[in-house]
FIZAZA-518134 format. One record per residue (C-alpha): residue number from 1; x, y, z; residue in one letter; chain. Coordinates in pm, whole numbers, plus 50000, padded with zeros to 5 digits. Each point is the difference from the previous one (the first is absolute). Layout:
<site num="NUM" xx="X" yy="Y" zz="Z" residuo="a" cadena="A"/>
...
***
This chain:
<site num="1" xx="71780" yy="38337" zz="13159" residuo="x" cadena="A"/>
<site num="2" xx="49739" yy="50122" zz="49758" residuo="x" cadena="A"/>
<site num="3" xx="50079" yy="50189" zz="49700" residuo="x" cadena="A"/>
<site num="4" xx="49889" yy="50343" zz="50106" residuo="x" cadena="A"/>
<site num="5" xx="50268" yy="49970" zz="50287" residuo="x" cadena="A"/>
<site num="6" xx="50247" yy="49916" zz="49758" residuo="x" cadena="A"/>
<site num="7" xx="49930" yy="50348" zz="49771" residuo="x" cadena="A"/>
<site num="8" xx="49978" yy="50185" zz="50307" residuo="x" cadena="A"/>
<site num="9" xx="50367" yy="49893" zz="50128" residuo="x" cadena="A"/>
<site num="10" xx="50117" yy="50029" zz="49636" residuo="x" cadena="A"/>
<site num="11" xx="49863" yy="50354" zz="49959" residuo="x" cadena="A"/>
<site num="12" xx="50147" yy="50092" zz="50371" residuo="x" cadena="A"/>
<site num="13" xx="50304" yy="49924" zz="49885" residuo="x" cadena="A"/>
<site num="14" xx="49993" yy="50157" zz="49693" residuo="x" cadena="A"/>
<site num="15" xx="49896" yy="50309" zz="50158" residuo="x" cadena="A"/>
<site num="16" xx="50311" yy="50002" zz="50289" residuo="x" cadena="A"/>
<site num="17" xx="50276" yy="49850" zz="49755" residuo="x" cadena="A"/>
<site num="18" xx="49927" yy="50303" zz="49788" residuo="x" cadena="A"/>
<site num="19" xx="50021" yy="50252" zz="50254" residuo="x" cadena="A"/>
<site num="20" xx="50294" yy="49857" zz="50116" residuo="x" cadena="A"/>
<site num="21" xx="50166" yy="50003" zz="49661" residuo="x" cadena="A"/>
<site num="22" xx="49853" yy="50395" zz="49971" residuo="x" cadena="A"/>
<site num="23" xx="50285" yy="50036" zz="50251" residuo="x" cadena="A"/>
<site num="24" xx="50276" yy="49792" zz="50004" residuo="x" cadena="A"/>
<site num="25" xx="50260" yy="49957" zz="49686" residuo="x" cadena="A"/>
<site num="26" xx="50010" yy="49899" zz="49709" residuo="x" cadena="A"/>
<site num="27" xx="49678" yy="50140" zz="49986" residuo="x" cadena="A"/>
<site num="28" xx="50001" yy="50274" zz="50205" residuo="x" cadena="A"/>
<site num="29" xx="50300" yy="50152" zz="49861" residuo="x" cadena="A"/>
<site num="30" xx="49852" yy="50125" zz="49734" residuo="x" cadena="A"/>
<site num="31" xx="49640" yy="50243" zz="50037" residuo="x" cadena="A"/>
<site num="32" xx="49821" yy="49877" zz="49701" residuo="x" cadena="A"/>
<site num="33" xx="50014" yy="49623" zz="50132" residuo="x" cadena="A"/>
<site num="34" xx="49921" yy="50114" zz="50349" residuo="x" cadena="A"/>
<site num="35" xx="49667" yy="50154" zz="49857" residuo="x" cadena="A"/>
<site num="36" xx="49931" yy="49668" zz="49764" residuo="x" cadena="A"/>
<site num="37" xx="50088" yy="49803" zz="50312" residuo="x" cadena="A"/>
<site num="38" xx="49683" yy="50232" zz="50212" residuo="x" cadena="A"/>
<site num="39" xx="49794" yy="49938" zz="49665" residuo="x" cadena="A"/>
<site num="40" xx="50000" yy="49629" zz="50044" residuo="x" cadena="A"/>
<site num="41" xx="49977" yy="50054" zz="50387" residuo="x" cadena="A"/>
<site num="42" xx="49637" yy="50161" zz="49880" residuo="x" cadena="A"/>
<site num="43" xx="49876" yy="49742" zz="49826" residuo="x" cadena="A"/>
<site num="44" xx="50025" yy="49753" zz="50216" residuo="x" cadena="A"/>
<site num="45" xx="49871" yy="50188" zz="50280" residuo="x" cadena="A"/>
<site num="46" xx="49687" yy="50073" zz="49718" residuo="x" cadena="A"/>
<site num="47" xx="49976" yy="49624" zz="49992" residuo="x" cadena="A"/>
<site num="48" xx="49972" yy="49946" zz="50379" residuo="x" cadena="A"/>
<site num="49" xx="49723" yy="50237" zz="49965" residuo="x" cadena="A"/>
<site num="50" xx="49827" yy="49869" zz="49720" residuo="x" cadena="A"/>
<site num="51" xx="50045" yy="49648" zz="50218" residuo="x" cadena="A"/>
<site num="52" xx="49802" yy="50179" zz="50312" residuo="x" cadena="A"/>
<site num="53" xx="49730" yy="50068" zz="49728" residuo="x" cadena="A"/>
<site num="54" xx="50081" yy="50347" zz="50033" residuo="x" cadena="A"/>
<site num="55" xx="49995" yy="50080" zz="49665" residuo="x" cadena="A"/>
<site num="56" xx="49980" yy="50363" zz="49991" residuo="x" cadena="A"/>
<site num="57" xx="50330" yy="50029" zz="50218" residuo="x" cadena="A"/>
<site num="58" xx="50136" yy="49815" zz="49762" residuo="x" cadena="A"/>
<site num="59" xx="49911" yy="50227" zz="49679" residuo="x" cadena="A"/>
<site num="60" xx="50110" yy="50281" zz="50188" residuo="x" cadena="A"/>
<site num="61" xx="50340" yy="49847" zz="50147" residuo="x" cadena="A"/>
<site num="62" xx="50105" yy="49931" zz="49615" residuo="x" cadena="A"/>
<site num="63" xx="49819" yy="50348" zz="49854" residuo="x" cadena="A"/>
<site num="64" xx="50154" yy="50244" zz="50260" residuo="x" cadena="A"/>
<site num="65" xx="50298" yy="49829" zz="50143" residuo="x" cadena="A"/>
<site num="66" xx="50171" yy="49801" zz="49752" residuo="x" cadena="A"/>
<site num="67" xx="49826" yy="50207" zz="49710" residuo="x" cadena="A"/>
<site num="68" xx="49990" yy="50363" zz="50094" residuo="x" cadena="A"/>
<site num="69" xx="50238" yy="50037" zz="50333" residuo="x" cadena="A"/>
<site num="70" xx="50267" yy="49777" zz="49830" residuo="x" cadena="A"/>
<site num="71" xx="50034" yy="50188" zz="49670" residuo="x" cadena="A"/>
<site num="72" xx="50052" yy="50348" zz="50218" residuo="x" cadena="A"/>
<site num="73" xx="50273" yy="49823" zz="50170" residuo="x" cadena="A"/>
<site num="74" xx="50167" yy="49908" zz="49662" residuo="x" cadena="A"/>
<site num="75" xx="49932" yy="50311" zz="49899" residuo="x" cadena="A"/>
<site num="76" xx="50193" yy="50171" zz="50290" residuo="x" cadena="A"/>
<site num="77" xx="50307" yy="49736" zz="49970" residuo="x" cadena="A"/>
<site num="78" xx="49990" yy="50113" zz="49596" residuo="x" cadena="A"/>
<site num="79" xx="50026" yy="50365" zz="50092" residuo="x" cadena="A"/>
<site num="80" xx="50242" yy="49976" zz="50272" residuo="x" cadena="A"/>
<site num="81" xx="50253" yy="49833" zz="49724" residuo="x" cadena="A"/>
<site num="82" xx="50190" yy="49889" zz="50266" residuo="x" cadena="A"/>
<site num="83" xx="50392" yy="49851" zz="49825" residuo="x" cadena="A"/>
<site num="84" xx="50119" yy="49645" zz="50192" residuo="x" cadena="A"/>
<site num="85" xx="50275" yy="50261" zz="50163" residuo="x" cadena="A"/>
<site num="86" xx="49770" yy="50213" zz="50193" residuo="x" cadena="A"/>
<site num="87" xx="49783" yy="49681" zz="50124" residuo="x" cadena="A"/>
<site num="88" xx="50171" yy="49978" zz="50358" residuo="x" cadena="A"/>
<site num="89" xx="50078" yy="49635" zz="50103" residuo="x" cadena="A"/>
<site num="90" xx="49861" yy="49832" zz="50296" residuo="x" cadena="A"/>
<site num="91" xx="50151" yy="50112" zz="50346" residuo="x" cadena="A"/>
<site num="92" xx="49862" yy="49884" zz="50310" residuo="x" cadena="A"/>
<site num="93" xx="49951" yy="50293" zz="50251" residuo="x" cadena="A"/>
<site num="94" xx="49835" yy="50023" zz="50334" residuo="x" cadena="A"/>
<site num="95" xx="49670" yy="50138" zz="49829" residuo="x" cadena="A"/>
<site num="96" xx="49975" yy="49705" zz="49803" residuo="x" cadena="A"/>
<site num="97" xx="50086" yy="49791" zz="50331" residuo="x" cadena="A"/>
<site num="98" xx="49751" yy="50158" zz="50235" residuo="x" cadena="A"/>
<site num="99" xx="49742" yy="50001" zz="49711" residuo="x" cadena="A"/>
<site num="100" xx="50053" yy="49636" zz="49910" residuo="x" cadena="A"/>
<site num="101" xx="49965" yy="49896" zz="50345" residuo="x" cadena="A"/>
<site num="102" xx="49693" yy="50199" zz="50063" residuo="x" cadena="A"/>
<site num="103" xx="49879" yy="49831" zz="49686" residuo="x" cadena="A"/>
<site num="104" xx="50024" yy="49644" zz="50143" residuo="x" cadena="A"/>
<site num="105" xx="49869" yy="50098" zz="50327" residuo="x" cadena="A"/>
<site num="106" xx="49660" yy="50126" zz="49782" residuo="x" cadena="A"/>
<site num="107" xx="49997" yy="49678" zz="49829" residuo="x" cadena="A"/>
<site num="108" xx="50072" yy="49783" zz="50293" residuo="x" cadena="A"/>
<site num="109" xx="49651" yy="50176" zz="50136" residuo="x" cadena="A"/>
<site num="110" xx="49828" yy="49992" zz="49723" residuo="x" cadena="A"/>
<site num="111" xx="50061" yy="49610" zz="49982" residuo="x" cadena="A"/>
<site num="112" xx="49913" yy="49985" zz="50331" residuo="x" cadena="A"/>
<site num="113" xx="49643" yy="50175" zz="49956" residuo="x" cadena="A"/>
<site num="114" xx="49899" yy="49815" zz="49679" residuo="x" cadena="A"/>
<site num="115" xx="50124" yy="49639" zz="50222" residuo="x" cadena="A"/>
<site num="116" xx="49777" yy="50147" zz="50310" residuo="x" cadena="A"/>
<site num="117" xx="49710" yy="50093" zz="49772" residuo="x" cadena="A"/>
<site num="118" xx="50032" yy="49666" zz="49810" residuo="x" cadena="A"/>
<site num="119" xx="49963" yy="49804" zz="50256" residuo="x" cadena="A"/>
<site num="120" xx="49642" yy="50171" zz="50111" residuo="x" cadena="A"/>
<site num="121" xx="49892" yy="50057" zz="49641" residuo="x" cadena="A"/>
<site num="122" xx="49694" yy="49833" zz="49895" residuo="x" cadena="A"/>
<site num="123" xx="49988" yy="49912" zz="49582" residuo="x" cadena="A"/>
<site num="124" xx="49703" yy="50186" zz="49860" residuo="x" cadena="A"/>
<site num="125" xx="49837" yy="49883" zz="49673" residuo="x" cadena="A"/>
<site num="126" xx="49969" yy="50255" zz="49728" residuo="x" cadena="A"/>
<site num="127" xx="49630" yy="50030" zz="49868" residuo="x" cadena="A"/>
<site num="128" xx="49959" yy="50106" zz="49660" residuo="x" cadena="A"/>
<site num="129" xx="49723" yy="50251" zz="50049" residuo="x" cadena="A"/>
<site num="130" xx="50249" yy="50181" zz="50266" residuo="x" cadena="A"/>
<site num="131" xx="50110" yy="50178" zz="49774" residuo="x" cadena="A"/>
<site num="132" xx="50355" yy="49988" zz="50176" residuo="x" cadena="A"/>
<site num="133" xx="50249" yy="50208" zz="49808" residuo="x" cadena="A"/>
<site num="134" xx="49792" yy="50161" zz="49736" residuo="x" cadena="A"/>
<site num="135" xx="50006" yy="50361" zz="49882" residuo="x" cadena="A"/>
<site num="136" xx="49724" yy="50080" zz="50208" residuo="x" cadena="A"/>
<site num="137" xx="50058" yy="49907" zz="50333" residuo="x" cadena="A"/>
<site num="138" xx="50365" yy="50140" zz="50002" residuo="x" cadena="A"/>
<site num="139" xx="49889" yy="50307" zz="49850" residuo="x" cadena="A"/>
<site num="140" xx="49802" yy="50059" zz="50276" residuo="x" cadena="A"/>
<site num="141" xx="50219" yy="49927" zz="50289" residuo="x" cadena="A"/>
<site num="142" xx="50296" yy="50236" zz="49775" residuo="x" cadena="A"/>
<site num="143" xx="49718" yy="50249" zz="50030" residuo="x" cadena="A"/>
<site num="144" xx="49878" yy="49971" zz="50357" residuo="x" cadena="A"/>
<site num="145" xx="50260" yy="49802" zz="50200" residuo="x" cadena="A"/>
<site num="146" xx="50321" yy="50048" zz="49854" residuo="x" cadena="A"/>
<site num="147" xx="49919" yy="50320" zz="49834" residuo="x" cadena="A"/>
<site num="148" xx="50312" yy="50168" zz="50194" residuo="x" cadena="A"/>
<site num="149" xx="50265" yy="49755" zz="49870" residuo="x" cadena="A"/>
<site num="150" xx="49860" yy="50011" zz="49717" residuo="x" cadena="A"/>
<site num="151" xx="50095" yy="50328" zz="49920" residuo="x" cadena="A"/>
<site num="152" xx="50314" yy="50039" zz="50172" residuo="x" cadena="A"/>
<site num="153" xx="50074" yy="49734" zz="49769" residuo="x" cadena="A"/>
<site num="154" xx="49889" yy="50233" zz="49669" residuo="x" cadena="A"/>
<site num="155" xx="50308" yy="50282" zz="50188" residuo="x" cadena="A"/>
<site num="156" xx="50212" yy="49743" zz="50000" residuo="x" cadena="A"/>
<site num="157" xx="50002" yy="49872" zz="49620" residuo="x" cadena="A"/>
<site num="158" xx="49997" yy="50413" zz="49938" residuo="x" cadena="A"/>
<site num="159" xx="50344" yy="50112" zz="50201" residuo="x" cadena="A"/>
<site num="160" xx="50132" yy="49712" zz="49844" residuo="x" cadena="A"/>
<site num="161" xx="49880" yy="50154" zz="49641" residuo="x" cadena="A"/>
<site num="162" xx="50184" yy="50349" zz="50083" residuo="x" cadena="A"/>
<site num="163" xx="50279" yy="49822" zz="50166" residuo="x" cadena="A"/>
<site num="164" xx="50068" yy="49808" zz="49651" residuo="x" cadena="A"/>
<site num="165" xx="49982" yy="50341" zz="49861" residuo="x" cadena="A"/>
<site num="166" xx="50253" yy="50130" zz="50214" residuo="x" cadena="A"/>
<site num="167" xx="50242" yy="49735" zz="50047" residuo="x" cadena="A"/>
<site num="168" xx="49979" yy="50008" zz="49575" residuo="x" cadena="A"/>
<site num="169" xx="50128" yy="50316" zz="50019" residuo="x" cadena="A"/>
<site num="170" xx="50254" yy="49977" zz="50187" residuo="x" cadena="A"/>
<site num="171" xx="50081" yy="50442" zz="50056" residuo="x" cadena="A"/>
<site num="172" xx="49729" yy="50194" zz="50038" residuo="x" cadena="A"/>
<site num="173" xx="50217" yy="50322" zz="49992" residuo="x" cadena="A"/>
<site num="174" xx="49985" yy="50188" zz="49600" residuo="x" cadena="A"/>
<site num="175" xx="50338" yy="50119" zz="49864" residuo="x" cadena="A"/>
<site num="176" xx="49950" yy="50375" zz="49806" residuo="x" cadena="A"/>
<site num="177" xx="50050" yy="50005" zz="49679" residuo="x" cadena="A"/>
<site num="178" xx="50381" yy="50164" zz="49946" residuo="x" cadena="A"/>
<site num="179" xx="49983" yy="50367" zz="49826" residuo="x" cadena="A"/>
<site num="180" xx="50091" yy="50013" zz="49658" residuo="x" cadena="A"/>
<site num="181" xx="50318" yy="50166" zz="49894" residuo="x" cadena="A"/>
<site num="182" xx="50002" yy="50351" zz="49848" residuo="x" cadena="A"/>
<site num="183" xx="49919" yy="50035" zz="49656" residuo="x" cadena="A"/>
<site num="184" xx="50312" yy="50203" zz="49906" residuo="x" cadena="A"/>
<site num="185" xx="50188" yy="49668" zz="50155" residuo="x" cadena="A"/>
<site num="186" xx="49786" yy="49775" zz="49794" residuo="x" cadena="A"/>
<site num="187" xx="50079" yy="50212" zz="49670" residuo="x" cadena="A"/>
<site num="188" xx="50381" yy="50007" zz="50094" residuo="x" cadena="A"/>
<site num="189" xx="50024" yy="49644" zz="50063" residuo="x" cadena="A"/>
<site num="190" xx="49845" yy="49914" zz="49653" residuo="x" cadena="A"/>
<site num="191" xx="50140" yy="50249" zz="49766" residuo="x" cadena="A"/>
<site num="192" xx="50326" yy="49938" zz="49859" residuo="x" cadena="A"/>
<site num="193" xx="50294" yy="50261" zz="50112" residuo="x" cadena="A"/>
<site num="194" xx="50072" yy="50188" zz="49635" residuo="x" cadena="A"/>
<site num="195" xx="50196" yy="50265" zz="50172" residuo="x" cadena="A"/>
<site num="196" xx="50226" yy="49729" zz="50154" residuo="x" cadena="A"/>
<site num="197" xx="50053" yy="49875" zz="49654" residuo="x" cadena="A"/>
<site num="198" xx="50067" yy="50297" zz="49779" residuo="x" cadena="A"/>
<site num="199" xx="50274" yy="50149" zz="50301" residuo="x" cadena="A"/>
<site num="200" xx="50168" yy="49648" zz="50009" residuo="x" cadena="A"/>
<site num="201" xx="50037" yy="50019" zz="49612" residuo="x" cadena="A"/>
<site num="202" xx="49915" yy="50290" zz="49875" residuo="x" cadena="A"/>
<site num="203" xx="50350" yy="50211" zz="50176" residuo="x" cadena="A"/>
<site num="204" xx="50287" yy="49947" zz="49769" residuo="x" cadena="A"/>
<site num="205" xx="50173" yy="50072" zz="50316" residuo="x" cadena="A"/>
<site num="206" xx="49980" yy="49678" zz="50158" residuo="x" cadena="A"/>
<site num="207" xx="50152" yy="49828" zz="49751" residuo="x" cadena="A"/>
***
């Protein structure tokens, strides 16, 4: 087994024991390690990359997911404040059910197109003046191609923006100010009572 077989099963499994831990405890229990947990998930998946000599994918899997998408994640677990009480604990309910079954269905296929495809595939040699996953050539395929996705993309990353906002905020509805009390209320409530005091002493009669 050569050595770049070895990273490559190393970095896989990097990659898949962190999203695991993203979801199940101790880890997932708490937000903050879920998110450090998808940070290291990044990385590794930047290292694949970087091992398929695409190197730009790789700059931009650490810049924009793990740099940029990340910290607006940690920024909307920071706002939400959530206390350990109102974190719900884990109940298994037919959603989850149906949706991890449909889950393992989609992988079962998926491992079944990447055997089917293996088995056809035919290695092809990288030449350096390719120019295989430089700025250029994607550029031009995010700009001709994929120009669609592309920007659908750009929506995405800005309804998540506002929904940060919004989910920060928590009530959009404004309370009025309450009306001040009357000034003849005011003055009563501060002034001392002298009348009070001069009939309470000042009547020989009481005594």
């Amino acid at each position: 087994m050569s050595s770049e077989l070895v990273i490559f099963y190393v970095l896989a499994a990097g990659a898949v024991g962190f999203a695991i831990a993203m979801l199940l405890p101790p880890l997932g229990k708490n937000p903050i390690h879920s998110a450090l947990s998808l940070i290291g998930s990044f990385f590794c998946l930047a290292a694949l990359y970087a091992q398929l000599s695409a190197h730009l994918l790789a700059a931009l899997q650490i810049i924009v997911y793990a740099g940029a998408v990340m910290v607006l994640f940690t920024f909307v677990i920071m706002l939400l404040n959530l206390a350990p009480d109102e974190i719900q604990p884990l109940k298994v309910t037919t959603t989850k059910v149906v949706g991890g079954v449909l889950a393992l269905f989609i992988f079962g296929k998926l491992l079944t197109a990447i055997g089917l495809a293996a088995a056809g595939a035919v290695p092809v040699e990288l030449v350096e003046g390719q120019g295989y996953g430089t700025v250029k050539v994607i550029g031009r395929m995010l700009y001709s191609t994929f120009m669609v996705p592309f920007e659908l993309a750009s929506v995405l990353l800005l309804v998540a923006a506002v929904g940060a906002v919004v989910l920060a905020k928590r009530s959009l509805s404004y309370v009025d100010r309450p009306a001040p009390p009357p000034a003849g209320l005011n003055q009563l409530a501060n002034s001392p009572d002298q009348g009070g005091h001069d009939e309470t002493h000042g009547d020989p009669g009481h005594h």
